[in-house]
C-alpha positions, 0 to 999 in steps of 0.5 A: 205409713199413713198420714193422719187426718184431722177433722171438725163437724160443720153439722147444720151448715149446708144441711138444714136439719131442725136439731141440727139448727135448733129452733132459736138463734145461734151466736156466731163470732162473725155475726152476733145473734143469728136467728135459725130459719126454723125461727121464722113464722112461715116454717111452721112445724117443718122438720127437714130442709125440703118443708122448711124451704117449700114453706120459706119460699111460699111465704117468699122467706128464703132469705132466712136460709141464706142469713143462716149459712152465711153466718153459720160457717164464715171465712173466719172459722175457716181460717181457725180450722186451718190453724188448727191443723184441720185437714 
């Protein structure tokens, strides 16, 4: 018999799609209001991960990616997922 397997979709975490992550901010329980590294001045019209990186680090902005990830998906979502029988 098979086991079922139960699962989320943490879509825009570690693949920064432009509408995945959107282009404003996004509210997160760990972190309040998190701007999307899109929001940046220095992303311009970027609209995949490898322009807005190239654009982020010319304008030495990569810390904006970095924001956004560590606030997108935190260890607390992770501990609800796994309460809620996440697999």
């Amino acid at each position: 018999r098979h086991t079922p397997l139960y699962g989320v979709n943490v879509g825009g975490w570690l693949v920064l799609e432009k509408w995945l992550c959107g282009t404003t901010s996004l509210r997160t329980k760990c972190c309040g209001e998190v701007a999307s590294p899109y929001s940046a001045a220095a992303a311009g019209d970027s609209e995949d991960e490898f322009s807005l990186t190239a654009r982020l680090r010319a304008a030495d902005e990569l810390d904006a990616i970095d924001a956004f990830r560590s606030a997108r998906v935190s260890s607390v979502d992770f501990e609800a997922m796994a309460s809620a029988g996440v697999t």
